[in-house]
N, C-alpha and C positions, 0 to 999 in steps of 0.2 A: 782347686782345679778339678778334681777327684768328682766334687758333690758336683759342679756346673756339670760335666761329663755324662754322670749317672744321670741328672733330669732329664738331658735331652736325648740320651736312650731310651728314658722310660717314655715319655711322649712324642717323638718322633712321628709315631704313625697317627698322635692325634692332629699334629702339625701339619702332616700333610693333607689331612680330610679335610681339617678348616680351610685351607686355603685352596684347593679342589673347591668346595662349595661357596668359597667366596668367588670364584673365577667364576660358578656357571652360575647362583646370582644373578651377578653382574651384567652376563648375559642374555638373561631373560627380561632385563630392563628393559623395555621398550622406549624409544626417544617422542619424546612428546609429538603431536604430530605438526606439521608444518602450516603455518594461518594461509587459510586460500582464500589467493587476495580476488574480492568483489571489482567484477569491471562493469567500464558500462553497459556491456552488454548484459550483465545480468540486471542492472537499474531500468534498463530498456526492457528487460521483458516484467519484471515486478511494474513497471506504470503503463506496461499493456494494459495488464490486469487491474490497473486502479482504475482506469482509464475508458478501456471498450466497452462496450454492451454485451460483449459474449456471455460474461458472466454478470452480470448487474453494476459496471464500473459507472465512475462518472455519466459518461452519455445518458445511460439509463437513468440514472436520481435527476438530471436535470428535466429529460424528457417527458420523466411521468410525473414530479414537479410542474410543471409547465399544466400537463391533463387537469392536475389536480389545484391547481393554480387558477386553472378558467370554470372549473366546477365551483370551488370557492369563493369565487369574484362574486357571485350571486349571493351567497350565504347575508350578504349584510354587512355593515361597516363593523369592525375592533371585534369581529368572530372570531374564536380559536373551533379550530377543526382535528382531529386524531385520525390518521389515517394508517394504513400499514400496506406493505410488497411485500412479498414471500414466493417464493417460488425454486422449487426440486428440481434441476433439469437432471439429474443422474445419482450418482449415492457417493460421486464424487465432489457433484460442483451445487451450489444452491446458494440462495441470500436469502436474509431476513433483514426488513427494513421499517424501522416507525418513525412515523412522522407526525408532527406537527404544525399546522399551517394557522396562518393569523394576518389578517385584511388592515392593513391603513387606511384610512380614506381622509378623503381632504375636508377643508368646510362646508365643498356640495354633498357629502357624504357621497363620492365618486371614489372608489379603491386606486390607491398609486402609486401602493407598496403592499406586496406580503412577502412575510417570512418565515421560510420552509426550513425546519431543524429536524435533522435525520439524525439515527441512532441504527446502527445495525453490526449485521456480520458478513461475512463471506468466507466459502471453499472453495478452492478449484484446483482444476489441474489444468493448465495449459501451457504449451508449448514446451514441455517436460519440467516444467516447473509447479509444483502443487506450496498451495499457500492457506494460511489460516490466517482473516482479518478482522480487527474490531474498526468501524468507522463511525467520525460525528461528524455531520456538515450543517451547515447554516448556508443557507442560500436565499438570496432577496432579489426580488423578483421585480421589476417595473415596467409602463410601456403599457397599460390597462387602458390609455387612451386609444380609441378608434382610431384615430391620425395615423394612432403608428405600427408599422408592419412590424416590426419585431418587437418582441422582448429582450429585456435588458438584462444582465444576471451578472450581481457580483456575491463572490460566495470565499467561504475558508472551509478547508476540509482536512480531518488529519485520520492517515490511517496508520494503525499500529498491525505487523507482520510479524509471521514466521512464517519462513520459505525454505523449502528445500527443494536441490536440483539432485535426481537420480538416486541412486539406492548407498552413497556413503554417507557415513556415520559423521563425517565432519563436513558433508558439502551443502552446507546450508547455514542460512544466516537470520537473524532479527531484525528489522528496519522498523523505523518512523518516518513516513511519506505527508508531507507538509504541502496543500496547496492553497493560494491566495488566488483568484480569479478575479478580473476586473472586465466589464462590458462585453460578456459573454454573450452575444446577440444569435435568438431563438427565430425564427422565422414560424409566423405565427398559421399561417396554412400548414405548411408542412413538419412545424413541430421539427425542425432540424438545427442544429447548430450552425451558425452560417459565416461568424467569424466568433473575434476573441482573444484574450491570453492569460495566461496562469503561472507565476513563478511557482518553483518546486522547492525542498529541497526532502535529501533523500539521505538519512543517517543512520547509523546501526552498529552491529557488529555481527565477524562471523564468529561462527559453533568454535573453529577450531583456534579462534582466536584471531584478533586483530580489529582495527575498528576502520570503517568508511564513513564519508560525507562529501555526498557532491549537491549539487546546487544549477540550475539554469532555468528555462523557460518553454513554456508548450503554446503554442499558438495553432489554435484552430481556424483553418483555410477552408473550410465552406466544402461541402462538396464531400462529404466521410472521411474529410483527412484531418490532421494535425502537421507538427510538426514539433520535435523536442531539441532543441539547441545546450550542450553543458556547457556552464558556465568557461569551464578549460579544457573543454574538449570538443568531440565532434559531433554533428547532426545528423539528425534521425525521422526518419516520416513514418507514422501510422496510418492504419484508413482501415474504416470498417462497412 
């Protein structure tokens, strides 16, 4: 009894230190921080940006696809072409785009199909959202007959992201934006979109953890609009 006694006089004041330093520690632990869950509205403003011509999004690769689709048409039947987009609008926002273009043509050596495959990037910063993208699209192009006022465009497009919104260290997240495009119709005077639709989907995760995917549909209504409907949720209209 005597020895138990004496040890814990003699250490006592180490007893108290350790557990002092275990208590603040403990304290300085920070708790992980909380996954900030992705809404639609944040899928809504990342397929602005895949989407609008502000920045070189969809509209734009089809648009100048299309330019470069009727300069092509002449090139000759089973021609491949190399072409490139680039363009700086600021030290924030810019695309770099290469392309690839290549003529079908039928038995009259009439073109009735070409196929446009994009490779590029994009930066931007819009609607307080700045984003870094890698994108590949394939898009086929038909409607080379005189007969017909429009062009036809059915396309696949996948862009790979990192988005962050505002200046925290956890508000921002990674996505894969997947689209499928079927009978995209180009109106061929004015080079405008004029109807169409495109399933999406939209997966990823955020920075601070947790993961999304949603899924629905973009139909463009002629006119600089669209329209994005999710699968389990609610609708949305663009227009540029």
């Amino acid at each position: 009894m005597l020895i138990r006694q004496s040890f814990f006089k003699r250490n006592f004041p180490i007893l108290v230190v350790a557990a002092l330093l275990f208590t603040l520690l403990s304290c300085q632990v920070d708790d992980p921080p909380t996954p900030t869950p992705i809404l639609e509205e944040d899928v809504i403003k990342t397929l602005e940006g895949i989407i609008l011509p502000n920045v070189g999004g969809l509209i734009t690769q089809l648009e100048a696809t299309i330019i470069k689709a009727q300069i092509a048409s002449s090139l000759g039947c089973d021609v491949a072409k190399d072409s490139t987009l680039n363009q700086v609008l600021d030290n924030r926002n810019s695309y770099n785009y290469n392309w690839k273009l290549e003529n079908t043509c039928d038995l009259n050596e009439n073109p009735f199909e070409l196929t446009s495959t994009l490779k590029g990037n994009r930066r931007y910063l819009a609607d307080a959202l700045s984003a870094n993208e890698k994108i590949e699209t394939s898009i086929y192009v038909s409607g080379f007959d005189a007969s017909n006022e429009q062009y036809s465009i059915n396309l696949t497009t996948n862009t790979e992201g990192s988005y962050r919104a505002g200046n925290d260290l956890f508000d921002g997240f990674v996505a894969t934006t997947a689209l499928i495009g079927t009978n995209i119709n180009i109106d061929k005077v004015s080079i405008q979109v004029s109807s169409g639709t495109a399933n999406f989907l939209f997966s990823g995760a955020s920075i601070s953890g947790g993961f999304f995917n949603f899924d629905g549909i973009i139909t463009f209504n002629g006119g600089n609009t669209a329209s994005i409907a999710f699968t389990n949720g609610g609708r949305y209209t663009l227009d540029w």
